[in-house]
NUROTOR-909356 format. One record per residue: x, y, z of N, C-alpha, C in turn; residue in one letter; residue number from 0. Coordinates in pm, whole numbers, padded with zeros to 5 digits. Example, Ala and Ser with C-alpha at 12.3 -4.5 7.8 and 13.67 -1.06 7.14 Angstrom:
2
((01319,-00569,00780),(01230,-00450,00780),(01320,-00330,00780),a,0);
((01285,-00225,00708),(01367,-00106,00714),(01290,00003,00787),s,1);
//
This chain:
126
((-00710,01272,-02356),(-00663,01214,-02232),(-00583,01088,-02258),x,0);
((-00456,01079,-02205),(-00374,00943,-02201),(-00409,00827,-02053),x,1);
((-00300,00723,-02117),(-00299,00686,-01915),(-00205,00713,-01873),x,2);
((-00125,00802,-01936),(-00009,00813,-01890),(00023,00970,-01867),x,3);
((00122,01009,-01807),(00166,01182,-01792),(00291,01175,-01914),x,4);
((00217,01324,-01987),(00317,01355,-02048),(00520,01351,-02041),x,5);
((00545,01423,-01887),(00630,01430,-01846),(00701,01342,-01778),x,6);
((00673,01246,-01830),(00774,01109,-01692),(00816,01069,-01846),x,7);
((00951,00970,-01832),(01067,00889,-01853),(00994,00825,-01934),x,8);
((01069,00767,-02059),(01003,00636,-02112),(01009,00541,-02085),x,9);
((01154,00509,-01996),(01154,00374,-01895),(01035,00410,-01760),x,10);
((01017,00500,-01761),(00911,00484,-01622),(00773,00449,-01658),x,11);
((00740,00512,-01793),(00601,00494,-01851),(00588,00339,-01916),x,12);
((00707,00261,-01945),(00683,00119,-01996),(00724,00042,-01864),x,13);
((00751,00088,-01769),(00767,00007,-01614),(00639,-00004,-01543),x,14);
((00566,00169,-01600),(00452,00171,-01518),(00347,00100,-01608),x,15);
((00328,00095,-01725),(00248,-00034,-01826),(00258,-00191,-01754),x,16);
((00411,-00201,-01785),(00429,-00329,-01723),(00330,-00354,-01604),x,17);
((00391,-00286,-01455),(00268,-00328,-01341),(00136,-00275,-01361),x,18);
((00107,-00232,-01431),(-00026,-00212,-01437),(-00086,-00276,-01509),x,19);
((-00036,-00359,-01648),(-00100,-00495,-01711),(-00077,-00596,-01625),x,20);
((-00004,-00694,-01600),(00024,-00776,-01515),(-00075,-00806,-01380),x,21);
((-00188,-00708,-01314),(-00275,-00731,-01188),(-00388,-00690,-01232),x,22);
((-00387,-00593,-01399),(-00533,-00610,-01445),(-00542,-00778,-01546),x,23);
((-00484,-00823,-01614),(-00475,-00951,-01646),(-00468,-01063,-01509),x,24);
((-00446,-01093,-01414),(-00504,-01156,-01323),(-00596,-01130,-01300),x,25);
((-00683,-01011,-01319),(-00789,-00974,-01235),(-00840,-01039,-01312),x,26);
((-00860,-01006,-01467),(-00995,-01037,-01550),(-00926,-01209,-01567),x,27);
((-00809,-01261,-01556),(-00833,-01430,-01529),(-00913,-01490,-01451),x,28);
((-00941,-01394,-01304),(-01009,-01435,-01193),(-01184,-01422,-01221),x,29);
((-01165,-01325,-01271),(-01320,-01287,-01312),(-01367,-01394,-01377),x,30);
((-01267,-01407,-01513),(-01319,-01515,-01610),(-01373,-01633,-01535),x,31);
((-01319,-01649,-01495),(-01296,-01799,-01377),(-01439,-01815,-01288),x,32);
((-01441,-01690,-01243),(-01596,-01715,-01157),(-01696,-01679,-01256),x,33);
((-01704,-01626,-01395),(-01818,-01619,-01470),(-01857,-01751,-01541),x,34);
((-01736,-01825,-01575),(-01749,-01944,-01679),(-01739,-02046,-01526),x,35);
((-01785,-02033,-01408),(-01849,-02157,-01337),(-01696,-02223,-01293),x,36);
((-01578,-02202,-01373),(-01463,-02303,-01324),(-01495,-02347,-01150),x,37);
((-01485,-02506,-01151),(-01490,-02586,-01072),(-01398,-02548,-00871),x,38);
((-01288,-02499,-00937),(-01220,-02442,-00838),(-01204,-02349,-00761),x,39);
((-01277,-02232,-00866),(-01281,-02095,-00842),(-01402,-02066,-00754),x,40);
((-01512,-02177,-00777),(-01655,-02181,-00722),(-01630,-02227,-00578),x,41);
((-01571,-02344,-00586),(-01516,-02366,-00434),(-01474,-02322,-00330),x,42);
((-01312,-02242,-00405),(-01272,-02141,-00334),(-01347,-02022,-00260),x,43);
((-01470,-01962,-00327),(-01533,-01880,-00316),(-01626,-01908,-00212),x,44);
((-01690,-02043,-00209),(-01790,-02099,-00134),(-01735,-02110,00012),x,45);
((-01568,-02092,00037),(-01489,-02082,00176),(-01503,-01932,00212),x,46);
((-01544,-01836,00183),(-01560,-01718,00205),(-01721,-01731,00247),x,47);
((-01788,-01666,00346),(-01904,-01653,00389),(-01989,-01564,00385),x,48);
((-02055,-01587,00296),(-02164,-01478,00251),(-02146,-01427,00119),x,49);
((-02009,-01489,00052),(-01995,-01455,-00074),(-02031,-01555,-00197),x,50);
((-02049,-01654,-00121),(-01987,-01787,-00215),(-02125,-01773,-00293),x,51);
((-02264,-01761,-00287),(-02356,-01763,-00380),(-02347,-01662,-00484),x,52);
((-02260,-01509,-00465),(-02191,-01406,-00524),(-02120,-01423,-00672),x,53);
((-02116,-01529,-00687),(-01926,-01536,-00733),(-01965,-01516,-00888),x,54);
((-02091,-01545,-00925),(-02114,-01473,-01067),(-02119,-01301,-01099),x,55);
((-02155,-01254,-00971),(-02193,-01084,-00945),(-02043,-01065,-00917),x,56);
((-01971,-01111,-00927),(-01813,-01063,-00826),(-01715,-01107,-00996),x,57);
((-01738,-01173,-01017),(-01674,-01215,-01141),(-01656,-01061,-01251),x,58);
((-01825,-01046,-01268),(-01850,-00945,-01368),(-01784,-00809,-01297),x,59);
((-01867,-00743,-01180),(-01760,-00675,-01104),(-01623,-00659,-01120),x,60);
((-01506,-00727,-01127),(-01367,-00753,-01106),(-01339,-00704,-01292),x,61);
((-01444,-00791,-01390),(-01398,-00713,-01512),(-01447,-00588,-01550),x,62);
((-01562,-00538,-01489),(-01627,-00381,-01526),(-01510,-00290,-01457),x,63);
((-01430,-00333,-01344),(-01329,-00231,-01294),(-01191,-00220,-01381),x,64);
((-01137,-00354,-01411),(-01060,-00351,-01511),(-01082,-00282,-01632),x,65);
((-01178,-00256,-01689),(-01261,-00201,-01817),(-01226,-00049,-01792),x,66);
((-01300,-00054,-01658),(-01299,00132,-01618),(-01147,00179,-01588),x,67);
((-01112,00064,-01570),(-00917,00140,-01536),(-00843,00188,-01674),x,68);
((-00907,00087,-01784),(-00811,00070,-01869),(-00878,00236,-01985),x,69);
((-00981,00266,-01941),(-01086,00397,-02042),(-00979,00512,-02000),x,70);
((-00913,00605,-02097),(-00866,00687,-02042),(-00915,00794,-01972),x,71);
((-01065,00864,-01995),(-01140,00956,-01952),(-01187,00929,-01797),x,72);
((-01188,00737,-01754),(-01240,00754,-01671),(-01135,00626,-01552),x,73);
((-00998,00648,-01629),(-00894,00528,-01531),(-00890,00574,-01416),x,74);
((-00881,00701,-01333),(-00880,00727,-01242),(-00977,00673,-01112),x,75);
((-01065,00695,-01137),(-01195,00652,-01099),(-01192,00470,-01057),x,76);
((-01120,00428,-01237),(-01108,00246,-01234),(-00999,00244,-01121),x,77);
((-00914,00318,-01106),(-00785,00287,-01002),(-00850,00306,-00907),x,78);
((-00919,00406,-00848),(-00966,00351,-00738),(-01025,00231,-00726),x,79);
((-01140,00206,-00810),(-01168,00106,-00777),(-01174,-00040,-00739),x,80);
((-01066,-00033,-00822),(-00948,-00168,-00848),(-00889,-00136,-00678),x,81);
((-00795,-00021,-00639),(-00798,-00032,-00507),(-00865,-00067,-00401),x,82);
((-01022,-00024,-00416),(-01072,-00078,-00288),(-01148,-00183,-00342),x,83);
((-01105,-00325,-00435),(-01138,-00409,-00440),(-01024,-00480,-00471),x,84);
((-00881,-00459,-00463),(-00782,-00509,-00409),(-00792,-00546,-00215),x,85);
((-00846,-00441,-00182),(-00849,-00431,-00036),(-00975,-00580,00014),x,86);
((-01034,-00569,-00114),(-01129,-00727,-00048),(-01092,-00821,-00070),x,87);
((-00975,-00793,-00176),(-00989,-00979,-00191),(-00863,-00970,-00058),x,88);
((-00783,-00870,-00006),(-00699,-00891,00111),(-00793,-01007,00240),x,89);
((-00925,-00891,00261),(-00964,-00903,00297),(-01096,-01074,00312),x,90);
((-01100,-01134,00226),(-01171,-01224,00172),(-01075,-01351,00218),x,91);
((-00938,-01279,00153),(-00820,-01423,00125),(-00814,-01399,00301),x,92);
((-00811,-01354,00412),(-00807,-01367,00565),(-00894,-01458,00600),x,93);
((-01014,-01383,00569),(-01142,-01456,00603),(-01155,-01633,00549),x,94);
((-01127,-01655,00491),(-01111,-01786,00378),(-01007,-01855,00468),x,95);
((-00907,-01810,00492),(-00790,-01872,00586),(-00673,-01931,00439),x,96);
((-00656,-01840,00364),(-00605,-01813,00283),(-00475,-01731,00311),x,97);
((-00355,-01731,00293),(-00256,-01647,00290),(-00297,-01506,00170),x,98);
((-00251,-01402,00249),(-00324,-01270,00181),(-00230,-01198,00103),x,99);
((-00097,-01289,00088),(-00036,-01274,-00017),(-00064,-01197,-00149),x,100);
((-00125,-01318,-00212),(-00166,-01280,-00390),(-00249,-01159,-00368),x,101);
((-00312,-01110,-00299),(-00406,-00973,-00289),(-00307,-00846,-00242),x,102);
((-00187,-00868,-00147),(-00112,-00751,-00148),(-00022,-00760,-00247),x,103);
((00045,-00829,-00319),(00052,-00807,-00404),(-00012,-00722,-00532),x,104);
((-00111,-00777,-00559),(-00168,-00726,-00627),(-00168,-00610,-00627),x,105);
((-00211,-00560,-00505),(-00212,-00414,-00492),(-00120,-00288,-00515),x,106);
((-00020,-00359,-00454),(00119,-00348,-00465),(00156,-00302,-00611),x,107);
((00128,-00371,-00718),(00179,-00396,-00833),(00092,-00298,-00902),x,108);
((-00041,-00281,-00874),(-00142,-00203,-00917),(-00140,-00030,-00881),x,109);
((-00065,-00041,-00769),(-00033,00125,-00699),(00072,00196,-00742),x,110);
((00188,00051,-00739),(00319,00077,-00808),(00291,00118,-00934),x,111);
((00244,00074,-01083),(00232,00099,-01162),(00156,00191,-01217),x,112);
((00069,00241,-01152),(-00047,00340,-01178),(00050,00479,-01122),x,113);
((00115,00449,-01009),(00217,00612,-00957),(00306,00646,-01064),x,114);
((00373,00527,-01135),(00484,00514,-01225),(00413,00575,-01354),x,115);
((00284,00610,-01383),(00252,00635,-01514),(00174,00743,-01492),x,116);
((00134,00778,-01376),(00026,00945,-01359),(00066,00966,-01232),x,117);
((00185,00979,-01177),(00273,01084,-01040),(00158,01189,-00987),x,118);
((00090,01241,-01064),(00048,01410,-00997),(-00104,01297,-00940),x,119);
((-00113,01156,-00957),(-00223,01152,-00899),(-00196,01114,-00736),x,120);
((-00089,01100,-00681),(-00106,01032,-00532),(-00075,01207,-00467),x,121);
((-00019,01303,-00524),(-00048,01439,-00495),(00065,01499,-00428),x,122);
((00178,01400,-00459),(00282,01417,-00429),(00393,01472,-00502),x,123);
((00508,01536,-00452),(00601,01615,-00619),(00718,01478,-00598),x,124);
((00705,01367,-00724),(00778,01267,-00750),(00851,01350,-00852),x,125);
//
């Protein structure tokens, strides 16, 4: 098993690398950030309600999905998951009174790049 489809472009398969490193490396920066206690990241977190005592369980979380995206037997599975935990931090950065920016993005960059490197998974003929 690859992460990639045999049959796509080599500019499409190093376009689709590109966004797809780029929002798993933020992720696991963010993770890092709430596992090693950083001062800011704890804060930030503590503006979200009901999460802020979380932020060590949410840390590890954010890198076990990155982990599972990056396994080839089981990236599919990590893309989802990375999706519907793209969808919280949308959701988190609202709640917080945060611009929800950096989270659609993310997503963005994470959907984009994952279509760009395995097409037959959104089930569409690209």
């Amino acid at each position: 098993m690859k992460l990639h489809e045999s049959q796509i472009s080599k500019a499409r398969k190093i376009s689709g690398y590109v966004l797809s490193i780029l929002p798993s490396l933020m992720i696991v920066f963010s993770g890092s950030n709430k596992i090693l206690g950083i001062e800011w990241m704890v804060e930030a977190m503590k503006r979200i309600p009901h999460i802020g005592e979380m932020t060590l369980f949410i840390g590890m979380l954010e890198i076990a999905c990155v982990i599972i995206y990056w396994i080839p037997r089981v990236s599919n599975i990590g893309f989802f998951l990375l999706c519907s935990y793209t969808g919280g931090i949308i959701v988190a950065e609202i709640v917080a009174n945060y611009s929800p920016l950096p989270g659609i993005m993310l997503a963005i960059f994470l959907y984009t790049g994952t279509m760009l490197r395995k097409p037959s998974l959104s089930g569409l003929k690209l």
